[in-house]
C-alpha positions in Angstrom: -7.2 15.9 38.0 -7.5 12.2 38.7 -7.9 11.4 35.1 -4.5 13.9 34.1 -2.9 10.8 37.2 -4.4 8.1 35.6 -2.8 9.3 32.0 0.5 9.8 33.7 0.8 6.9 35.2 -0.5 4.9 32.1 2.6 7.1 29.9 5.0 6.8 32.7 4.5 2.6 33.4 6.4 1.7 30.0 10.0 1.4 29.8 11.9 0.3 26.7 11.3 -3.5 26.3 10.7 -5.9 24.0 7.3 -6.4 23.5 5.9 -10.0 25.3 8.5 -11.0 27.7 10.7 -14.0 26.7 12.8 -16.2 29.3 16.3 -15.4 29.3 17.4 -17.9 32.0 16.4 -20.0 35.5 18.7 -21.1 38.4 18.1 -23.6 38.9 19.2 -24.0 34.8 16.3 -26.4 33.1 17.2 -29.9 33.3 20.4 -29.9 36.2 20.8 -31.9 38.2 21.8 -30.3 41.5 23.4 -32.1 44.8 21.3 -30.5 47.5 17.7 -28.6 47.6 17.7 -24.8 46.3 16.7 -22.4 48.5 15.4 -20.3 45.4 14.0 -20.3 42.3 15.2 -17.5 39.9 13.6 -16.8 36.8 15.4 -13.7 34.3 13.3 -12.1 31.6 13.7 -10.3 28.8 11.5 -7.6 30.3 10.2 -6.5 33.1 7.4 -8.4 34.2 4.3 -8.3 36.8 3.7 -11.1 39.1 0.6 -13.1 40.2 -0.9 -14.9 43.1 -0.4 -17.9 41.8 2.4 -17.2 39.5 5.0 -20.3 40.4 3.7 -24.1 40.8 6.1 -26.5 42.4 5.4 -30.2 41.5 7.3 -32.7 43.1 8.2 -36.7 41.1 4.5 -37.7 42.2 2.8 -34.7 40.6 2.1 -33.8 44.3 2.4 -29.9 44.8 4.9 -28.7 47.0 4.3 -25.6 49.1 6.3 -22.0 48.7 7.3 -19.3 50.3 7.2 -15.3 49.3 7.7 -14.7 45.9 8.5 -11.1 44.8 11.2 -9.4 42.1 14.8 -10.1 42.5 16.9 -7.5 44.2 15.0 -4.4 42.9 14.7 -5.9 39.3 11.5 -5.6 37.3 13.0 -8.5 34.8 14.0 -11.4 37.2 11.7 -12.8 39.8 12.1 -15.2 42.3 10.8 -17.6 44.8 11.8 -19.2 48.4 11.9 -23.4 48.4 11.1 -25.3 52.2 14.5 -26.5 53.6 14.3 -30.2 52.0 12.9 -30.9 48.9 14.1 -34.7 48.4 15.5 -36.5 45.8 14.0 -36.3 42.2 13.1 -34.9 39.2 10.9 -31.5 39.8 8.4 -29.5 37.5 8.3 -25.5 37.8 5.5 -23.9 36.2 5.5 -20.5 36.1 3.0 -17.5 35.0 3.5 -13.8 34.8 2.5 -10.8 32.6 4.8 -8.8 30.4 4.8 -5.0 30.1 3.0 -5.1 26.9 -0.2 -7.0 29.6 0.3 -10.0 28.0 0.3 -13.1 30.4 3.2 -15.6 29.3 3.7 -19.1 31.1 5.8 -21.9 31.4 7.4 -24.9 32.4 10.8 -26.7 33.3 12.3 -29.0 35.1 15.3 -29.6 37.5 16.5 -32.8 40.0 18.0 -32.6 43.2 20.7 -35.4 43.6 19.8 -37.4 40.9 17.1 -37.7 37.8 14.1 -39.8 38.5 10.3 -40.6 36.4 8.2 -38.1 37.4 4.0 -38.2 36.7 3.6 -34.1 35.7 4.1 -33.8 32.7 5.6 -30.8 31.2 3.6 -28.3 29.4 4.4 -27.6 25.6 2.1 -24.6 25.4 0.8 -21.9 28.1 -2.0 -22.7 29.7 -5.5 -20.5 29.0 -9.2 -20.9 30.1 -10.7 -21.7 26.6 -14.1 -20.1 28.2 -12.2 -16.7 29.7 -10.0 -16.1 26.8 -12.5 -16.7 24.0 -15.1 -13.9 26.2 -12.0 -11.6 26.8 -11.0 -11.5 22.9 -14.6 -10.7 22.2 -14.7 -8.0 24.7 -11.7 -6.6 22.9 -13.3 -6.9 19.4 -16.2 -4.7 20.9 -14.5 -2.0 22.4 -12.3 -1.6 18.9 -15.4 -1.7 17.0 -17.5 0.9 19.2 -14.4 3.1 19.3 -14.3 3.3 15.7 -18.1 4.1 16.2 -17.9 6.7 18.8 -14.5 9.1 17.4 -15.7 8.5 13.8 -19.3 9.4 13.7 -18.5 12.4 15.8 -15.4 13.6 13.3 -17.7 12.9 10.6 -20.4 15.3 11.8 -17.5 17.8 13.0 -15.8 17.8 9.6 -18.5 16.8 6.7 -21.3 18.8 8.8 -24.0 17.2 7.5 -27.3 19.6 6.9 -29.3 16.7 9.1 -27.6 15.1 12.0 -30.4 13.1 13.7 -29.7 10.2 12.0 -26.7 10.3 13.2 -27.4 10.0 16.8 -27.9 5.9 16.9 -24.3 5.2 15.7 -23.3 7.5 18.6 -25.6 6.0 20.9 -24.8 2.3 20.3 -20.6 3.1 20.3 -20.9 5.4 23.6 -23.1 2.6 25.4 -20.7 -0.3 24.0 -17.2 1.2 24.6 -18.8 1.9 28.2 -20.1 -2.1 28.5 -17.0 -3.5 27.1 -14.4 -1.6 29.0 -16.6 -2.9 32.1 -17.0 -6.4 30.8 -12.9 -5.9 30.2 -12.2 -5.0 33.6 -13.6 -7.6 35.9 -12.2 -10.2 33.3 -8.7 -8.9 33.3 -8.0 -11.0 36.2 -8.6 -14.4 35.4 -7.4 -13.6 32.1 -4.0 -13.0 33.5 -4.0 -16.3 35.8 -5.4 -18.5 33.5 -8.5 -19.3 35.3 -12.6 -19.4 34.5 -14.9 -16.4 34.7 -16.4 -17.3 37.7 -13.7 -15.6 39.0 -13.9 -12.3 37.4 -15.7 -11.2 40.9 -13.1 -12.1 43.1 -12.0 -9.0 45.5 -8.1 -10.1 45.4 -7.9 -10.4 41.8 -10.1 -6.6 41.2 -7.7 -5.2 43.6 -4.6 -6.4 41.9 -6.3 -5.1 38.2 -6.4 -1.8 39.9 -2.8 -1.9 40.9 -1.8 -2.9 37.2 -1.1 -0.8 33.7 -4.2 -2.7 31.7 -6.5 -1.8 35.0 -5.8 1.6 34.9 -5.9 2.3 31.5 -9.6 0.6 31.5 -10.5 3.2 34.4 -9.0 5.7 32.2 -11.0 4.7 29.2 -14.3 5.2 31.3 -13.5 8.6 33.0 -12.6 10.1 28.7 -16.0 8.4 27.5 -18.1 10.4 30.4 -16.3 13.5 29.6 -17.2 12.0 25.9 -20.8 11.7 26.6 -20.8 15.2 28.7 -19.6 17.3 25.6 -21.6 15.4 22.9 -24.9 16.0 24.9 -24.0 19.5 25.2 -23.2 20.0 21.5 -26.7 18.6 20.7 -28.8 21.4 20.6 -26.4 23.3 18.5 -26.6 23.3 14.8 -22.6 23.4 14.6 -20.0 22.7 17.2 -18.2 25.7 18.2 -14.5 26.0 18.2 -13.4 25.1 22.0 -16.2 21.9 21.3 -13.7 20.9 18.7 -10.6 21.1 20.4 -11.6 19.4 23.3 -13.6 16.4 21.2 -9.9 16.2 19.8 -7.9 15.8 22.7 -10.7 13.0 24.3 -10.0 11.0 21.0 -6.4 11.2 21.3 -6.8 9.9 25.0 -9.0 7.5 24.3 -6.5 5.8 21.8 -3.4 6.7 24.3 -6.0 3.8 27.0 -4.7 1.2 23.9 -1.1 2.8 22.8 -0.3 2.5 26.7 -1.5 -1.3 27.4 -0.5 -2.9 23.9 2.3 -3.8 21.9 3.2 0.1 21.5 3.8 0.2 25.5 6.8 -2.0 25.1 9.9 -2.6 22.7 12.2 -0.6 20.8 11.3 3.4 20.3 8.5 3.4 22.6 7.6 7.4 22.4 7.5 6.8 19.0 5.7 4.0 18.8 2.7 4.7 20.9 2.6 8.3 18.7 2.1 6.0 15.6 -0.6 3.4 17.3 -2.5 6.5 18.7 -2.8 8.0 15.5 -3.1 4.7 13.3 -6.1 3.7 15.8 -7.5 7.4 15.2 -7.0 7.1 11.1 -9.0 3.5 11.5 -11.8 5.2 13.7 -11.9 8.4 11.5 -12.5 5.8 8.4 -14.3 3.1 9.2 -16.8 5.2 11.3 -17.4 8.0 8.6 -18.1 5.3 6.5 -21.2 3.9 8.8 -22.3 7.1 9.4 -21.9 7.9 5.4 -23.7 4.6 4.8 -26.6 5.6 7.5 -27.7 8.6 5.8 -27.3 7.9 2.2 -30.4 5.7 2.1 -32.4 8.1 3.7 -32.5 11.5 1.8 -29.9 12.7 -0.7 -26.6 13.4 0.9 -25.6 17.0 -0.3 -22.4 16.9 -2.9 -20.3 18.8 -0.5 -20.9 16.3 2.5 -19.9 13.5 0.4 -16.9 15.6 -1.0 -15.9 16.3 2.3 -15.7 12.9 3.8 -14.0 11.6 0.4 -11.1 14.6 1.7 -10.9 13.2 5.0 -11.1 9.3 4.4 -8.2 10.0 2.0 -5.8 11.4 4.7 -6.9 8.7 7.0 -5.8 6.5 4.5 -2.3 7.9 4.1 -1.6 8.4 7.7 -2.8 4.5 8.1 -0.2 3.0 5.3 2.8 5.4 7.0 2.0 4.3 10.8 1.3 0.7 9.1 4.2 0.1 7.4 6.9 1.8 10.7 4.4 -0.9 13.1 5.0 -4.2 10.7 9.2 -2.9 10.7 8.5 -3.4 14.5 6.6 -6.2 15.1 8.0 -8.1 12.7 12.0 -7.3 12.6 13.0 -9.3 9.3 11.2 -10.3 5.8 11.6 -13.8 6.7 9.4 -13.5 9.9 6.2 -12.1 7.0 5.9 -16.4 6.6 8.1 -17.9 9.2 5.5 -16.5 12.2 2.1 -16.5 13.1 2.7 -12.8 13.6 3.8 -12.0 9.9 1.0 -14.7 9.1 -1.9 -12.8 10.2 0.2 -9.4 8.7 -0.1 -10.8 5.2 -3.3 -11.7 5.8 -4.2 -7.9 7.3 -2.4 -6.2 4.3 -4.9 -8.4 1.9 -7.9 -6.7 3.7 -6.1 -3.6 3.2 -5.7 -3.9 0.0 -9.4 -4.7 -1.1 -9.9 -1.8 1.1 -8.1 0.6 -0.9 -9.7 -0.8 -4.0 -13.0 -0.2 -2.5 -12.2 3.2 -1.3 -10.9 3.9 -4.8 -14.2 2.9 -6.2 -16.0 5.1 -3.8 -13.9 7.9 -4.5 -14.5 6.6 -8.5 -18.2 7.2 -7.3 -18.8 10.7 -5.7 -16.3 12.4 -8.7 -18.7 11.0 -11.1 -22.3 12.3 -9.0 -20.2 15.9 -8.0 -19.7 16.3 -12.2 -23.3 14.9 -12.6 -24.7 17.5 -9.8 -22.5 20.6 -11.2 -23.8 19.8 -15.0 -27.5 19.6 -13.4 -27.0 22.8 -11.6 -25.7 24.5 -15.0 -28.4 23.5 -16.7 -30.7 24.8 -14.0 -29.1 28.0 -14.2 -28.9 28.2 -17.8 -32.7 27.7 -18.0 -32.9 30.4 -15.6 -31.7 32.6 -16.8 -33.3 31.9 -20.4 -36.7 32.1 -19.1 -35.7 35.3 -16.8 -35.0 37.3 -20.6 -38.0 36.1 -22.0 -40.2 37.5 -19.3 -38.1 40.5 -19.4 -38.4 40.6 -23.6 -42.2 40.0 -23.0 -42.5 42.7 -20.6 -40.4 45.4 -22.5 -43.1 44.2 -25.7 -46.1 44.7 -23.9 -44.9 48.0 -22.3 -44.6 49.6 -26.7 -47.7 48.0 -27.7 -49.2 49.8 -24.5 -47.4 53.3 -25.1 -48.6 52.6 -29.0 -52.1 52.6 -28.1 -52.1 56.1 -25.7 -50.5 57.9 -28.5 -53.0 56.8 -30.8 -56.6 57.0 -28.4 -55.1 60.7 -27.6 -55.0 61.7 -31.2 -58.6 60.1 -32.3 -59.7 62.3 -28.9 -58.3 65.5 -30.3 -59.9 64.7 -33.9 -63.4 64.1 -32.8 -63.2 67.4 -30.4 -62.4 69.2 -33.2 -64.2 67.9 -35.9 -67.4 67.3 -34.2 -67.4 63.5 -35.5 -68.4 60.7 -32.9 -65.6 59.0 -31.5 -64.8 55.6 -33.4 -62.7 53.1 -31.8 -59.9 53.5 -34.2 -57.1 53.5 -31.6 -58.5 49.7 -31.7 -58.2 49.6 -35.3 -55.0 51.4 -35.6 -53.4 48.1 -33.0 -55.1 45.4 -35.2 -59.0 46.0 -34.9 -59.4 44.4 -31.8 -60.9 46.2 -28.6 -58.3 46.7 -26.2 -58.5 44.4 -23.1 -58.1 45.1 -19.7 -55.5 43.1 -18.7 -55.6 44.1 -15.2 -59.3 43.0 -15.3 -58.2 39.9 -16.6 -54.9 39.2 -14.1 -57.1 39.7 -11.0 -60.8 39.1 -12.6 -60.0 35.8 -14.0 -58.0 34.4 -11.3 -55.1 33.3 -13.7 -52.0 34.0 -12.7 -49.2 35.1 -15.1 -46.5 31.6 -15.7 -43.3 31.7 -14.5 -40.7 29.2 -16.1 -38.2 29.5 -13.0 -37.8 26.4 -11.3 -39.5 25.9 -7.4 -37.8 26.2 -4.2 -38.0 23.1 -3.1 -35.1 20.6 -3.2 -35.2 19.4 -6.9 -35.7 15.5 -7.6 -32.8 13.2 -8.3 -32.5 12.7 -12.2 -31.8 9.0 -13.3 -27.7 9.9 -13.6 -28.0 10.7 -10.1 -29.9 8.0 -8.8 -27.4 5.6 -10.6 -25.0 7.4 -8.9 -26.3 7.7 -5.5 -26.7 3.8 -5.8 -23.6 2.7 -6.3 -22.2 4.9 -3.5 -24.3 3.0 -1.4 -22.9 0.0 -2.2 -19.5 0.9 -2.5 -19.8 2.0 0.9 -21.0 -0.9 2.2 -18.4 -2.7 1.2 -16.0 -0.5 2.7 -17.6 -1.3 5.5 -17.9 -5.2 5.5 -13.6 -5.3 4.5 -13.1 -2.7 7.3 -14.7 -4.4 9.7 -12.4 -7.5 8.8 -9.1 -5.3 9.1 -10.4 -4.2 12.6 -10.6 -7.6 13.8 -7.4 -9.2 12.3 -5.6 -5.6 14.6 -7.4 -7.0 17.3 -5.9 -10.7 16.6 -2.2 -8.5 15.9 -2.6 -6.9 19.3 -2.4 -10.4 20.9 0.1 -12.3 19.0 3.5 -13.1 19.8 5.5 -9.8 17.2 8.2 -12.0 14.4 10.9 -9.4 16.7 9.9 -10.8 20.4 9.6 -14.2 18.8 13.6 -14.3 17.2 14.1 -12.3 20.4 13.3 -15.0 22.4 14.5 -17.8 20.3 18.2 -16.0 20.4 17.9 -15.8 24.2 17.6 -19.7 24.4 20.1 -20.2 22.6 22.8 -18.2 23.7 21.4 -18.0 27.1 22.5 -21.4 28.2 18.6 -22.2 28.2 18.3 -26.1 27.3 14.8 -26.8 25.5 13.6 -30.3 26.0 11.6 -32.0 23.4 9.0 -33.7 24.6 6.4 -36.2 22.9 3.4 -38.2 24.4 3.3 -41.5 22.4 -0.3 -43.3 22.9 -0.5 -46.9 22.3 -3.4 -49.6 22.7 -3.2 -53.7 21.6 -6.6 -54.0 21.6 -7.3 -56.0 24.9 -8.3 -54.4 28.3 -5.7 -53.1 30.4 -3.3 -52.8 27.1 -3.0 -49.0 26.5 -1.8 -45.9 28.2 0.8 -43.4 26.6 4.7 -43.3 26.7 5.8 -39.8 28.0 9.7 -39.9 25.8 11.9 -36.8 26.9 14.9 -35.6 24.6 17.6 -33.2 26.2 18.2 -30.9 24.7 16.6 -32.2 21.5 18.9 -30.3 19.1 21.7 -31.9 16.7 24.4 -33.9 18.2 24.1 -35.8 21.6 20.8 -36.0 23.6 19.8 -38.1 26.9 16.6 -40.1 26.2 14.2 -40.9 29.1 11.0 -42.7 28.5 7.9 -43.5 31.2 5.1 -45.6 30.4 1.4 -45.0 31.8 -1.5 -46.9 31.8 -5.1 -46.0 31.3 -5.7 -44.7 34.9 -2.6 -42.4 34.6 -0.2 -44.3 36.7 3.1 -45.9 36.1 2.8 -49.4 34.6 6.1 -51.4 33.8 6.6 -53.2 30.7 9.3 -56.3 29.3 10.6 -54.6 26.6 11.0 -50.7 25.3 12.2 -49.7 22.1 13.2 -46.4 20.5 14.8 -45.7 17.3 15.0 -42.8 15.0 14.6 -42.4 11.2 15.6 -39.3 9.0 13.4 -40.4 5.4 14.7 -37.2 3.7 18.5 -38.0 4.2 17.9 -41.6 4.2 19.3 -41.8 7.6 18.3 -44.7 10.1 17.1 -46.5 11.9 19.2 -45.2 14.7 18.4 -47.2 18.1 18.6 -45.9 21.4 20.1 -48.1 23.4 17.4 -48.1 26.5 17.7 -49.6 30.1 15.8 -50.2 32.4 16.4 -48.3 35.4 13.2 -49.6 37.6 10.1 -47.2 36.7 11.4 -45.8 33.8 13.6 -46.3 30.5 16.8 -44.0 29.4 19.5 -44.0 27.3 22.6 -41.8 28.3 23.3 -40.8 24.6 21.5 -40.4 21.7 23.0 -38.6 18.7 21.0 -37.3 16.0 23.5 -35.7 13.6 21.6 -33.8 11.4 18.4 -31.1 12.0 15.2 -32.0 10.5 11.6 -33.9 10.9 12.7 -37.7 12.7 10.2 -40.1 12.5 10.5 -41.6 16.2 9.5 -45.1 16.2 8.5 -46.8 19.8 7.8 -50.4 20.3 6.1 -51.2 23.6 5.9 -55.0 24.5 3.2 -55.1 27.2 3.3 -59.5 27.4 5.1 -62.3 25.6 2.8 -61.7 22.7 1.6 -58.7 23.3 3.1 -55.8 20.9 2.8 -53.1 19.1 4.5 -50.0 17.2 3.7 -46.2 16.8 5.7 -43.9 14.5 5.6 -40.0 15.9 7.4 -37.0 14.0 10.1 -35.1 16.1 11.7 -31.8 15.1 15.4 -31.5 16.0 16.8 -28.3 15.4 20.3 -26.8 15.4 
């Protein structure tokens, strides 16, 4: 009952969105300037979205952090979010960062900033990427390489035994034993690092009470406590099937509908949980996840008992059946999931997304090829072992008419030699002449033996040319064969094992569709994005470097404000004689463009800027730090449309 909950929950929790959420707007709008303090922060996604404990940051012109009130969702929305501000903020420039988790469990972050009465320097600087613990990320992606890896294990060992029936399953049972035992550690391992994963922070706190409580309360959580409430029911039919040389009919159908669940824990916290034709789309992950375990673990299990005795014809046959329709039902729920992920051609090389794709459907590829091979492999041994096995028989029964030709021989010479002994018998009564041995002599002249006396007197038993009952040895052709199946295999194995992990990378990347998505919204969502670039300089002498923090709003084609702060090595503001900034376009042979910059006490800017066409500037900045002191660094910027 409280796993059927669980499920329903898990099913119920994803609505149509798109999957990873991308920000549709903010009020305040990034980069306003405003003429009194907000009393709100309101963030819109393109999805609905979860919230944190720490999910908005507040950093005032000093980098000092400002304190906040009750955050929660907008007005009953799951897609907009927002936050309460203190009374007075002051005057300034202000940095929002902001962290939440899309539908698809995904934590996206962010930054932006706004002024209240008028622009001003400011020492936070404003994030270009999200911000992820190196040491909790890297730990959670391996968790997540496990669990895939000891799935595939688990659901295709225990197919393969179901389907292919093997004549000797104990072999078998370590495969089992090492998926069972590292689905179970991984889905543990997964859990207490779900929430530091979500806020960004280290695994020491993976313990914290406040952040298990709020995994419990989320999709991801829930489907992890789902995953370990199937695998007991898992473990509790497996050990009951053990004893019993087949699994029975109810064994099967209930070993089926754990294996669909089990994939329905990664359908209902992935990418499939959120977008465009969800029903659909988490019935094609479940049963692409269940093609990839059916596969890749038939072929370990294949590959753990082929070195060990000879695999019967029809086991081999069997799985060759079954790997095939795992194959089609891959490339059909493979081709509908890169339509959805990716949402164009031009998003195969234009994002990271289509990137690792190509890269995915190269692995597949060799796959195929190697799976081809193997297939290659068991028609030739089946067509080896049926000519072996008509041979056999033929021999059979050749040697099985010759002892019958034999016997039916011996049985006339016998008869023969009766009729003759009788009638010497009846001459000698008659005659009165001592009895010769001419029935002897009327055979060949040679005493009859007693063959009985000689079967059981001399201890020789008759020869039989029918083969033994034992399982007959492997002839060179098959050994050949056998061998190559073995390495064929393998491979399958190694490349299969590379797919699995380039899903795992798919499953937490940014799809080509959320990525246009997201783009489009930012555009026509009235969402400015600044360009920022960190310029470090250094003449050589002590006190003479730091970086130049230079801002471009909106940094697209046509007019931008320029702002420019210089820091020194201690990460303070430092002022400077002279600033320069002018832009070069080496591909249009355009520039140098100067900016005309002023000095505005603490920091540099220039109203207007106009950079006419889109393309790769080269920004060049001049920092003067004495009367003699000077010097120049070129840095690309991207301008777009």
């Amino acid at each position: 009952m409280l796993l059927g909950t669980v499920l329903v929950l898990l099913l119920l929790g994803g609505g149509p969105a798109s999957a990873h959420a991308a920000l549709r707007s903010t009020d305040p709008t990034d980069g306003s300037v405003v003429r009194t303090s907000p009393r709100s922060i309101t963030l819109t996604f393109t999805e609905s979205v979860g919230l944190l404990d720490d999910s908005f940051r507040l950093l005032d012109p000093e980098n000092q952090r400002v304190k906040l009130g009750k955050s929660g969702h907008a007005a009953g929305r799951s897609d907009t979010v927002r936050v309460t501000l203190p009374k007075k903020l002051g005057q300034g420039t202000f940095t929002v960062a902001w962290r939440v988790v899309s539908a698809d469990s995904h934590p996206v972050s962010g930054a932006f900033t706004f002024s209240v009465g008028k622009a001003s320097p400011t020492m936070a600087v404003l994030p270009s990427t999200a911000t992820e613990d190196p040491a909790t990320d890297g730990l959670y992606k391996i968790g997540r390489y496990l669990a895939y890896i000891a799935a595939a294990l688990l659901v295709g060992t225990s197919a393969f035994v179901a389907v292919c029936r093997p004549p000797d399953t104990r072999p078998l049972r370590r495969p089992l034993l090492i998926g069972g035992w590292t689905l179970a550690g991984s889905t543990v391992f997964l859990f207490f690092l779900r929430a530091p994963y979500e806020a960004g922070t280290g695994p020491a706190d993976a313990l914290d009470p406040s952040g298990l409580t709020r995994t419990l309360d989320g999709r991801p959580g829930l489907a992890l406590v789902a995953r370990l409430l199937l695998l007991a029911a898992a473990v509790a039919l497996l050990l009951r099937q053990r004893r019993r040389p087949e699994p029975s009919r109810a064994a099967l159908v209930v070993g089926a509908v754990l294996a669909v669940g089990l994939a329905l824990t990664w359908a209902a916290a992935e990418h499939a949980s959120a977008g465009i034709q969800v029903p659909l789309a988490m019935t094609s992950s479940v049963l692409h996840l269940l093609a990839m375990a059916v596969w890749l673990g038939g072929l370990v299990a294949l590959l753990t008992l082929l070195p060990r005795a000879s695999v019967p014809s029809r086991v081999v046959t069997r799985f060759s059946r079954l790997a095939g329709i795992a194959v089609t039902v891959l490339v059909v729920t493979g081709v509908y999931q890169s339509w959805r992920g990716l949402g164009s051609v031009s998003a195969l090389t234009g994002t990271t997304y289509g990137r690792v794709l190509l890269a995915k459907l190269a692995a597949v590829a060799v796959l195929l090829a190697a799976g081809a091979w193997s297939r290659a492999t068991v028609t030739r041994q089946t067509n080896v072992t049926r000519q072996r096995k008509k041979e056999q028989t033929e021999q059979t029964e050749k040697a099985e008419t010759e002892e019958t030709e034999k016997a039916e021989t011996e049985e006339t010479v016998t008869e023969k030699k009766a009729t003759v002994e009788t009638k010497v018998l009846e001459k000698a009564t008659v005659g009165g002449t001592p009895a010769r041995d001419e029935a002897s002599e009327a055979v060949g002249g040679t005493p009859a033996r007693d063959e009985t006396s000689t079967a059981v007197g001399e201890g020789t038993p008759p020869r039989s040319n029918r083969p033994s009952s034992g399982e007959p040895r492997l002839t060179p052709a098959e050994s050949a064969h056998s061998r190559a199946l073995r390495r064929s295999v393998l491979l399958e194995v190694a490349v299969s094992v590379v797919v699995l992990v380039l899903t795992t990378i798919l499953t937490g990347t940014l799809p080509g569709r959320a990525a246009a998505e997201a783009a489009t919204t930012q555009q026509s969502g009235g969402l400015p994005v600044a360009s920022v670039t960190i310029v470090p300089f250094d003449l050589g002498k002590p006190g003479l470097r730091g970086k130049v923090q230079v801002t471009l709003d909106p940094g697209t084609v046509g007019d931008n404000t320029l702002q420019a702060v210089v820091y020194g090595p201690d990460g303070g503001f430092v002022t400077v004689p002279e600033l320069r900034i002018s832009f070069t376009l080496p591909s249009q042979d355009i520039g140098p463009l100067n900016a005309e910059l002023v000095d505005r006490g603490g920091y540099w800017a220039a109203d207007k800027v106009s950079l006419p066409i889109e393309g790769t500037w080269e920004m060049k900045t001049t920092i003067r730090a004495t009367d003699i002191d000077q010097v120049s660094v070129t840095k690309e910027v991207r301008i777009e449309r």
